[in-house]
C-alpha positions in Angstrom: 0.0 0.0 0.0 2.7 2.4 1.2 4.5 1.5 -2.2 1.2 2.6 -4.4 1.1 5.5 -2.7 4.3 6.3 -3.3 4.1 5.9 -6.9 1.0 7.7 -7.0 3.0 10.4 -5.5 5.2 10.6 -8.0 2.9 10.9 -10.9 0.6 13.7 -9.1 4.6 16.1 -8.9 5.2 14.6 -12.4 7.7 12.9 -11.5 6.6 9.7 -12.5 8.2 8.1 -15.9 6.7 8.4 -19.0 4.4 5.3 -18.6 1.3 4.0 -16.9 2.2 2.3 -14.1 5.2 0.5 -13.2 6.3 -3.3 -14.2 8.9 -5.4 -14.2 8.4 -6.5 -18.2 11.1 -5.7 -20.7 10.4 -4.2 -24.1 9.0 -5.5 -27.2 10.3 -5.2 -30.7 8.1 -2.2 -31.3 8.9 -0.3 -28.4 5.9 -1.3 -25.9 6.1 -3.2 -23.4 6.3 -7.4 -23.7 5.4 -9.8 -21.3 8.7 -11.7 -19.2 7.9 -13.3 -16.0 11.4 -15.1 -15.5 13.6 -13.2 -13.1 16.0 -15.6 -12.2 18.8 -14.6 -14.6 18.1 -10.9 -14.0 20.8 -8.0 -12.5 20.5 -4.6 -12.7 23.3 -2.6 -10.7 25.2 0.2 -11.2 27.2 -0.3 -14.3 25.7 -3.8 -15.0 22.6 -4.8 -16.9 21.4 -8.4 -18.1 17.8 -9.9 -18.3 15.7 -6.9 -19.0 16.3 -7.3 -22.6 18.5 -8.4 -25.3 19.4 -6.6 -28.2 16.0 -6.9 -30.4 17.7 -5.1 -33.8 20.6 -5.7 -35.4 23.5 -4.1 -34.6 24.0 -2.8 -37.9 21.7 0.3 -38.1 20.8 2.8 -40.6 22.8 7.2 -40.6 20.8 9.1 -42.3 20.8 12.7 -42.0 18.6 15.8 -42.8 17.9 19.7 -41.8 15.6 20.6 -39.3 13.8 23.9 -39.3 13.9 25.3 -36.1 11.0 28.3 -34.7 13.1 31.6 -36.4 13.8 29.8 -39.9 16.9 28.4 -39.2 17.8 25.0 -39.8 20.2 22.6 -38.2 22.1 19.4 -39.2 20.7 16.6 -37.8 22.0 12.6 -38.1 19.6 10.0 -37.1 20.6 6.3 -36.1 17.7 4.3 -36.6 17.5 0.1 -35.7 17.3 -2.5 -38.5 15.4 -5.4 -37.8 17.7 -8.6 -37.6 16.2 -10.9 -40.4 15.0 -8.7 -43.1 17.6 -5.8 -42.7 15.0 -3.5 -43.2 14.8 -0.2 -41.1 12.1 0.2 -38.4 9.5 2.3 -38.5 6.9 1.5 -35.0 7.6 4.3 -32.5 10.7 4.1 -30.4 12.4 6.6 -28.0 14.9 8.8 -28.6 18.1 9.8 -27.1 19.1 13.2 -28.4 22.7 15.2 -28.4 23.4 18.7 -29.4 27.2 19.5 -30.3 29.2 21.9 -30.8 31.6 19.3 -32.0 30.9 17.8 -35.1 27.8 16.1 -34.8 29.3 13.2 -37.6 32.6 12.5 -36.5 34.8 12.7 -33.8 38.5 11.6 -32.6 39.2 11.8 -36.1 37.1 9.9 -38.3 35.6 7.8 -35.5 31.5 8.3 -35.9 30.3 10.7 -32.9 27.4 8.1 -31.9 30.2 5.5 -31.4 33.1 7.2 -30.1 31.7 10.4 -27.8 31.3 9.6 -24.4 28.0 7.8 -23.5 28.5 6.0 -27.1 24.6 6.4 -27.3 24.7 4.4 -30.8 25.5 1.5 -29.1 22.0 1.5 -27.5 20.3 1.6 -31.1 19.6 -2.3 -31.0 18.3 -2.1 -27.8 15.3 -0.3 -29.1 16.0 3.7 -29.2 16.6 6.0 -31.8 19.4 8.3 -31.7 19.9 11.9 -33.1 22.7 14.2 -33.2 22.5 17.9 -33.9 24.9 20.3 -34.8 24.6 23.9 -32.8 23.4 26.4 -35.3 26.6 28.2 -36.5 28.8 25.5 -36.5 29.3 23.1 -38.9 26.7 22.2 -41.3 24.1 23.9 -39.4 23.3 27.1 -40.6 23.2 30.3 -38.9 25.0 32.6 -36.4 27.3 31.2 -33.3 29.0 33.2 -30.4 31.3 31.8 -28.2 31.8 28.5 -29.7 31.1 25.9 -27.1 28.8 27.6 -25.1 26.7 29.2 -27.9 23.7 27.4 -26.7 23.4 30.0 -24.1 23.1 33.0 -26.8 19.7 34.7 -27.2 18.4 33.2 -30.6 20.2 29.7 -29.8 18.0 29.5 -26.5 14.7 27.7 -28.1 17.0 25.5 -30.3 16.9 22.4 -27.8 13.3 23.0 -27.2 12.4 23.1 -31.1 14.6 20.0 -31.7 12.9 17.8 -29.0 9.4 18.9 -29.9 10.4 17.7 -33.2 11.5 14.3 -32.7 8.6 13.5 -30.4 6.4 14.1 -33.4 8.0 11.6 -36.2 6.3 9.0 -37.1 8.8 6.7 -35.8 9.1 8.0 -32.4 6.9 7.1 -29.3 7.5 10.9 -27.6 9.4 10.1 -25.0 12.6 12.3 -25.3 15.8 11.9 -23.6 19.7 13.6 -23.8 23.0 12.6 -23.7 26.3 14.3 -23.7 29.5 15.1 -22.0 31.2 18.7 -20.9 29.6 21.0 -23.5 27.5 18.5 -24.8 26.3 17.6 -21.0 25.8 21.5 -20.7 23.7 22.0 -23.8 21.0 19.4 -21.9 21.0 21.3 -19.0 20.7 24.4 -21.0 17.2 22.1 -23.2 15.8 22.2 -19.4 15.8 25.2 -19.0 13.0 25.2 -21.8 11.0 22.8 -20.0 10.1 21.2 -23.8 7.3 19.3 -22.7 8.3 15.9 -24.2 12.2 16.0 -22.9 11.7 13.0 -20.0 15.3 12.2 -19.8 18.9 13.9 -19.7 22.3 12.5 -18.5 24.4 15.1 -18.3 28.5 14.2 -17.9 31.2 16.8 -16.7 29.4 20.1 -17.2 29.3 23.5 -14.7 26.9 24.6 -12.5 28.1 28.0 -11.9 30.0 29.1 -15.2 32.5 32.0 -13.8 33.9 29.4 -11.0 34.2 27.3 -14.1 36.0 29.6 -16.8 37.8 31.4 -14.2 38.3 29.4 -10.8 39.1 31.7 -8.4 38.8 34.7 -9.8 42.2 34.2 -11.2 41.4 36.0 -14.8 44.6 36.6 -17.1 44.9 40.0 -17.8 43.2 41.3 -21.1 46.5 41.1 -23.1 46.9 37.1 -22.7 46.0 35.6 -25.8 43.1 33.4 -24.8 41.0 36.8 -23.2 42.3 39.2 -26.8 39.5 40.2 -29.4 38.9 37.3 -31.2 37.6 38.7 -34.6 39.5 36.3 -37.0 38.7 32.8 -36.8 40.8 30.0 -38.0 38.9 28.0 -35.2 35.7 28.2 -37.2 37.4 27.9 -40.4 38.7 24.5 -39.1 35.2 23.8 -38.4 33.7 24.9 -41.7 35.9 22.9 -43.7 35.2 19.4 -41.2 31.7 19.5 -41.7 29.8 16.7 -43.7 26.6 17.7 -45.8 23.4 16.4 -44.8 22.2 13.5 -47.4 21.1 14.8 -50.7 23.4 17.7 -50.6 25.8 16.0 -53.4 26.9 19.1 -54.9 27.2 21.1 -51.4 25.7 23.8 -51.9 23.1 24.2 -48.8 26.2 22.8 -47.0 28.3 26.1 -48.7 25.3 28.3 -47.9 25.4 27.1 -44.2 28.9 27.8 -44.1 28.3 31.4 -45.4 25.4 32.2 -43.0 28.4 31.7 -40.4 30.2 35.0 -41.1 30.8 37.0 -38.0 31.0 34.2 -36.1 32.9 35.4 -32.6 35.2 32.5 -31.2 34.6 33.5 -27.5 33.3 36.0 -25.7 36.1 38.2 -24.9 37.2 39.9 -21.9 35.2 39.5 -19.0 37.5 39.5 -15.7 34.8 39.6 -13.2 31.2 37.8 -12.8 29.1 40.6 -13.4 31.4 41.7 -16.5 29.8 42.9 -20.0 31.9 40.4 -21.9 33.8 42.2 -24.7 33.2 40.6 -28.0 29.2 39.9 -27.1 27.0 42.4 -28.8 23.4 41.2 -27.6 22.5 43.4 -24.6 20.3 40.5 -23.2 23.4 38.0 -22.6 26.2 40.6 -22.3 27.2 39.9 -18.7 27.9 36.4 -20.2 28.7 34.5 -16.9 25.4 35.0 -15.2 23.1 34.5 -18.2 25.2 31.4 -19.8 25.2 29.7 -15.7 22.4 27.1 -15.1 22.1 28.1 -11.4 20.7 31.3 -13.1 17.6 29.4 -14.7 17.3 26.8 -11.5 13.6 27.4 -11.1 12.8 27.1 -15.2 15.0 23.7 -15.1 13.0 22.5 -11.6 9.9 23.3 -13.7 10.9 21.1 -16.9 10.9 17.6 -14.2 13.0 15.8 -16.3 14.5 13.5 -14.6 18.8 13.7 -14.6 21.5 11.5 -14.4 24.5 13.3 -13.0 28.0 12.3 -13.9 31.6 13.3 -13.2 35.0 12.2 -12.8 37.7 12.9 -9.6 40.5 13.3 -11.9 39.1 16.7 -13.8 39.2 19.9 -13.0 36.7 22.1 -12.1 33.7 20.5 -14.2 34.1 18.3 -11.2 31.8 20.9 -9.2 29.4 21.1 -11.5 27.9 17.3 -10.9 27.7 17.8 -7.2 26.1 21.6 -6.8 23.3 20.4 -9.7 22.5 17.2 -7.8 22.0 18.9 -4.6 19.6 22.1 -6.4 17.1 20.5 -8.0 14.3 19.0 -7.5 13.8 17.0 -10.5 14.7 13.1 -9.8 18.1 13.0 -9.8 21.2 10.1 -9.5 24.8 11.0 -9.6 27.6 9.3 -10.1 31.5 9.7 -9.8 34.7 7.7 -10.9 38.3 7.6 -10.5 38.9 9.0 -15.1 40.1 12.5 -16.1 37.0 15.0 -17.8 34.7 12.9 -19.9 37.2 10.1 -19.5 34.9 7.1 -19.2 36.3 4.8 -21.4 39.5 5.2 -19.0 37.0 4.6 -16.6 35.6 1.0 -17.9 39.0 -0.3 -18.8 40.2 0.3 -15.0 37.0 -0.7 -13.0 34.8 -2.6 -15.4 32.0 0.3 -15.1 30.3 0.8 -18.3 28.7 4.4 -18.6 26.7 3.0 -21.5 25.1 0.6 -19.9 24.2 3.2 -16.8 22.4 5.3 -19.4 20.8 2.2 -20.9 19.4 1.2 -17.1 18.3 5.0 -17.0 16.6 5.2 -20.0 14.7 2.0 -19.8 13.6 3.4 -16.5 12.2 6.5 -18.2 11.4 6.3 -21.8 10.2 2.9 -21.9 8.9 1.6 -18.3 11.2 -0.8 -17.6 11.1 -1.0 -13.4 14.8 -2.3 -13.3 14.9 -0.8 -9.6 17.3 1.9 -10.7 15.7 4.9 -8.8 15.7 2.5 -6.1 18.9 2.2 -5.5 21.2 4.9 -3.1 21.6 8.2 -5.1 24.8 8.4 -5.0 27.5 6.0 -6.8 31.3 7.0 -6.3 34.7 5.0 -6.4 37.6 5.6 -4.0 40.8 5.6 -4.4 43.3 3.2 -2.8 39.9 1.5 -1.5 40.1 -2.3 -0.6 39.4 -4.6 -3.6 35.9 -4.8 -4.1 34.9 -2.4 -2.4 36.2 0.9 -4.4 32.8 1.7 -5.9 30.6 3.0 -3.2 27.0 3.9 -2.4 25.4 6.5 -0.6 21.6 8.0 0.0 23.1 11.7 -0.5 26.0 14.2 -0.9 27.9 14.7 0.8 28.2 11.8 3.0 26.0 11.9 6.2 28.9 10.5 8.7 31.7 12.9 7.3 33.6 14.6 10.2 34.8 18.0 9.4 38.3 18.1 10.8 40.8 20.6 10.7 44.7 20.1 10.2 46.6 23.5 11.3 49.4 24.5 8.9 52.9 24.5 11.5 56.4 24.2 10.4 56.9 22.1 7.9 53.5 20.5 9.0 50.2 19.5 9.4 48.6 18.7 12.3 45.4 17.9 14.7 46.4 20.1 17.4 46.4 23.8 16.8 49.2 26.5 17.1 50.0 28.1 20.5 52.8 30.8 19.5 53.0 33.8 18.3 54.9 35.1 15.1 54.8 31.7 13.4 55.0 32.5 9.5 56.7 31.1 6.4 57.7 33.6 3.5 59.0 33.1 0.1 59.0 35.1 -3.2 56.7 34.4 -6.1 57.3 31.5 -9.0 55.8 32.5 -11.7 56.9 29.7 -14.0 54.3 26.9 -12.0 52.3 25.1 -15.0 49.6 22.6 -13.6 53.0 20.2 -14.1 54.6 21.3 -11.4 52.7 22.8 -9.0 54.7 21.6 -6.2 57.0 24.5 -6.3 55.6 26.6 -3.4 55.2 25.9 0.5 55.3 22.4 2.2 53.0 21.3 4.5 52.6 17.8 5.4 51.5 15.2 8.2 53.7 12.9 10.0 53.4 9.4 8.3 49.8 7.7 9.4 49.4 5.7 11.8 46.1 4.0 10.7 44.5 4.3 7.2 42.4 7.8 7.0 39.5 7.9 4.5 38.9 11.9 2.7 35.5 11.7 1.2 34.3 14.8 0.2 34.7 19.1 -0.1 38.0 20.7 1.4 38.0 23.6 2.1 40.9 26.1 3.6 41.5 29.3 5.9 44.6 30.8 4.9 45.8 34.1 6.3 48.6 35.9 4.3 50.2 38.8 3.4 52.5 39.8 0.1 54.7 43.3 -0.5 52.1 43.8 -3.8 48.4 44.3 -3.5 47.4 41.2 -4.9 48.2 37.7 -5.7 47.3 34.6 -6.5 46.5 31.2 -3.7 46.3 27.6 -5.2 45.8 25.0 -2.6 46.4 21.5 -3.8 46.4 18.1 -2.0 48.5 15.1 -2.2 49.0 12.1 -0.8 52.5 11.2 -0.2 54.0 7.2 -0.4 56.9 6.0 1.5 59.1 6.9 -1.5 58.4 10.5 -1.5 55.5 9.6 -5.0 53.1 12.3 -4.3 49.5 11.4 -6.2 47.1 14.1 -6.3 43.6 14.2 -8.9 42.9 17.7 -9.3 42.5 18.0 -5.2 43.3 21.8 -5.4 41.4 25.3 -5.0 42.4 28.6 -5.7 41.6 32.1 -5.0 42.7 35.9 -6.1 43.0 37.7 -3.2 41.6 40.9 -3.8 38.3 39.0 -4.5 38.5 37.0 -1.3 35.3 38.6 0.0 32.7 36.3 0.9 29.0 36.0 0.0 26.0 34.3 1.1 25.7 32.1 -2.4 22.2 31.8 -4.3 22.0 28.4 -4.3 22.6 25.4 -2.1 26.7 25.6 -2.0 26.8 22.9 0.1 27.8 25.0 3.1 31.6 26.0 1.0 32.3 29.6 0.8 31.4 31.1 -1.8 32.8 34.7 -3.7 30.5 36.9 -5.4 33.6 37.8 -7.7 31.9 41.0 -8.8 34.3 44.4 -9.9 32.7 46.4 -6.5 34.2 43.3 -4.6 38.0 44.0 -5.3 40.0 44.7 -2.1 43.4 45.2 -2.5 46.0 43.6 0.2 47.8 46.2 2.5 51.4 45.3 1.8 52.5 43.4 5.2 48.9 43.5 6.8 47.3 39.8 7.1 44.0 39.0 5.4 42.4 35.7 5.4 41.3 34.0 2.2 38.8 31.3 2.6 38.4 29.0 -0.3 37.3 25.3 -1.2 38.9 22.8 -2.7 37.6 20.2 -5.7 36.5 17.4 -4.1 37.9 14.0 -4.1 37.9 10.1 -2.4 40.6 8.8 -1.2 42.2 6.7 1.4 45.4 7.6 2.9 47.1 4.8 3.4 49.0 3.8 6.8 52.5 4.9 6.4 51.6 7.6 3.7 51.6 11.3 4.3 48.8 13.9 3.8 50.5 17.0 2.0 49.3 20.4 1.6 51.2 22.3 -1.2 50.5 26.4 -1.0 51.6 27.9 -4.7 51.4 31.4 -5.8 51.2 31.6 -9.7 49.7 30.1 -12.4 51.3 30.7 -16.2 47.8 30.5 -17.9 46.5 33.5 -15.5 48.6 35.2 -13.0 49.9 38.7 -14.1 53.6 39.1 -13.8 54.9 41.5 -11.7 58.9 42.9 -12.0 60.1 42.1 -9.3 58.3 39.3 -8.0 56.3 40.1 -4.7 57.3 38.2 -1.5 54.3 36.7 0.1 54.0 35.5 3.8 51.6 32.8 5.0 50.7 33.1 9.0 50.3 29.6 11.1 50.5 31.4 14.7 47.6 31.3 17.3 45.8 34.7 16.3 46.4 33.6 12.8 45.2 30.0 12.3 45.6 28.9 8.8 44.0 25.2 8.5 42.6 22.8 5.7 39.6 21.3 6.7 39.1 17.5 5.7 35.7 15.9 5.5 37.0 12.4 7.4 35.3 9.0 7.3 35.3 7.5 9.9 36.4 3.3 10.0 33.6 1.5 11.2 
């Protein structure tokens, strides 16, 4: 009873997949649902799916491709992958879902000549035989899609590429060989574009899985504040474009187009194109090179967090994805989890961005076959106990065999213990600092590339006695002082071996101190501090005078080991962003007992 209720519940919010009831059948060969009562042989787990189905088509399928006319006139590249049935070889044409992606990278090919539906990660082609169709659109401007494009990777976000996603998904649920029920795919921009198709609430868009895309976009462009001034190259003017005339001249004509020419004409609709959008130091910056008034101050308007309520609104349900060893597309997973209240999974492994075929060779999890269990779920009924399961699915690092992939109901983890390790000499440790006058200084080196950024200050624990388990969000205090009136902070952690190896997975932070002021953030932050970053914010240091920065730290899970060492390395320059300065400022970090500086660890407990 409780359980019908339940579901009941979830159909009055909407919540409820796109079906009538729930079962535990498995899908027919034209989409509906087919009668299976034998459950012996069935598993359905986190990266692991047997028994609900077999592939029904053959796995040779059909690439067509066409334009689609979106609402202003302007048509788009689209490729379909439709399934062929096995004996006749002949393409299907009864209603099936379909999983959508819109690129910014080529919707044919990618990785060279490798076809995108195979290759990108989520390798949604894969799932054609198992009953879905899959489309793949090229953003308008780029490619073989025609019209206008700011901003390359992000130009989803630009006025007249807004409705785009919604057009495109309206569309598909109206062919004749589609059943309506929507759903997305996509990693980093590709994963942000189906956050972006939310925010349109289109009405048939059940579905997303959205890999390795941002939240909050300035934290994401430009992590701690730490812009490059407007004379580095990758912030200049961009008004010449060999990055679109690379495009241009990769992009395949839809089918028909033998001579090229509407390919040509797409191609000449995409004059003006701007690369990026130019200068735009600060959060609430006009940026440069963007002309629309409506999108100028291109960090707020091109951030999901800005459209939270319109993407709560859409309901679509979202699969969350992310991997420890990336940089800071790694927030991005955990802050959308945690703000919406659409039904919502999230998972996290130990690859680099997008890096899940890294992923399956080293643990065996298929991402695939997760968006196959979460798609069934949704777009066809399939009760394979998915949104049943805990919420949360990460590995750890250095975890014993079998039991690196974890589970949890939430993030973070209920039982973390925030715990503080004070910065002494040399050190870190449990117990704070009881002198007076306790600092480390050193002069600025300005040639630390994300290669090397142990050049800096050394902090590290005594060798562990017992193992010590770091799930979680850092964060750290740090009070300094330098003889300029600004500088760059980059925290980053590493875990030490016996042998002096030092392994870290993008476990750092960073901040600019004159925008160290703190805000109370407009969304759920997870309790981190957060910085407004706006131009009224700037505070310059006061040569010699301490100031505390406060500033969090990507998150990670990891086991210490017994014997290793946790290591705190404090750098002060970056060569992709921090402004030179002739000579180099010396900086001071304070660890005395009216200056506590500390890195907070979120600690788990052994049970």
């Amino acid at each position: 009873m409780r359980r019908y209720a339940f579901l009941m519940s979830l159909v009055l919010c909407g919540f409820a997949p796109a079906f009538e009831g729930v079962n535990t059948n498995t899908a027919a060969k034209d989409g509906s649902i087919a009668s299976n009562s034998s459950t012996a042989n069935r598993v359905s787990k986190p990266g692991e799916y047997t028994g609900y189905g077999d592939a029904i088509y053959d796995d040779k399928y059909e690439l067509t491709s066409q334009y689609v006319q979106v609402s202003d006139g302007t048509k788009l590249a689209m490729d379909l992958y439709r399934p062929k049935d096995k004996s006749t070889g002949k393409v299907i044409d009864t209603k099936l879902p379909v999983l959508w992606m819109h690129t910014p990278y080529n919707r044919r090919y990618s990785n060279g000549k490798a076809l995108t539906g195979e290759s990108y990660p989520g390798t949604a082609a894969k799932l054609v035989k198992y009953g879905y169709v899959v489309a793949i659109v090229d953003f308008r401007g780029l490619y073989a899609s025609y019209g206008h494009n700011v901003a390359f990777n992000r130009g989803e976000w630009f006025t007249a590429a807004r409705l785009d996603a919604y057009d495109i998904t309206e569309w598909l649920a109206k062919q004749q060989w589609s059943n309506g029920n929507i759903g997305m795919w996509g990693c980093s921009a590709t994963g942000g574009s189906q956050l972006q198709a939310a925010t349109t609430a289109p009405p048939h868009l059940k579905a997303i899985f959205p890999m390795s895309c941002e939240f909050d976009a300035y934290p994401f462009r430009v992590p701690g504040g730490m812009a490059p001034d407007k004379s580095a190259s990758n912030n200049a003017p961009s008004k010449v474009q060999p990055g679109q005339t690379g495009r241009d001249a990769a992009a395949e004509p839809v089918d028909g187009d033998t001579d090229r020419s509407q390919l040509n004409q797409a191609i000449a609709d995409h004059a003006g194109t701007v690369e990026n959008e130019g200068y735009a130091p600060y959060r609430d910056s006009a940026a440069e090179d963007i002309t629309d008034q409506k999108v100028r101050q291109w960090w707020i308007k091109s951030s999901p967090h800005s459209y939270l309520d319109r993407i709560k609104a859409s309901k679509a349900a979202m699969y969350l994805a992310a991997n420890w060893d990336e940089g800071t597309t790694k927030h991005g997973a955990f802050f959308t989890f945690n703000n919406v209240t659409n039904p919502a999974k999230l998972v996290v492994g130990p690859g680099g961005h997008c890096g899940w075929a890294a992923v399956q060779k080293q643990t065996g999890f298929d991402i695939t076959v997760e968006e196959r269990r979460f798609f069934d779920y949704w777009l066809k009924g399939i009760d394979n106990g998915i949104m049943k399961e805990d919420r949360v699915y990460f590995f750890t690092y250095n975890a014993p065999a079998g039991s690196e992939w974890r589970s949890a109901r939430q993030w973070p983890l209920p039982n973390e213990k925030r715990t503080q390790y004070y910065l002494m000499k040399n050190a870190l440790s449990t117990t704070g600092p009881t002198g007076v006058d306790e600092q480390d200084e050193t002069t600025v080196e300005y040639d630390v590339t994300p290669a090397n950024m142990t050049k800096g200050l050394v902090y590290a624990t005594a060798p562990l006695g017992a193992d010590l388990q770091v799930t979680g969000h850092p964060t750290i205090n740090l009070w300094v002082s330098s003889t300029a009136a600004d500088g760059d902070f980059i925290a980053t952690i590493q875990d030490v071996a016996q042998d002096g190896t030092a392994t870290s997975y993008n476990v750092n932070g960073r901040i600019r101190a004159s925008l160290r002021k703190l805000q109370e953030a407009p969304y759920n932050n997870l309790g981190l501090p957060w910085h407004g970053f706006y131009e009224a914010d700037v505070t310059p240091l006061r040569p010699g005078k301490p100031a505390e920065l406060v500033f969090d730290v990507l998150p990670i899970s990891m086991i210490f080991k017994a014997g290793h060492s946790l290591q705190l390395v404090i750098n002060f320059a970056d060569t992709r962003s921090t402004p030179r300065l002739d000579p180099a400022p010396k900086v001071t970090i304070y660890r005395d007992s009216i200056h506590r500086s500390y890195v907070t660890l979120p600690i788990i407990e052994a049970r």
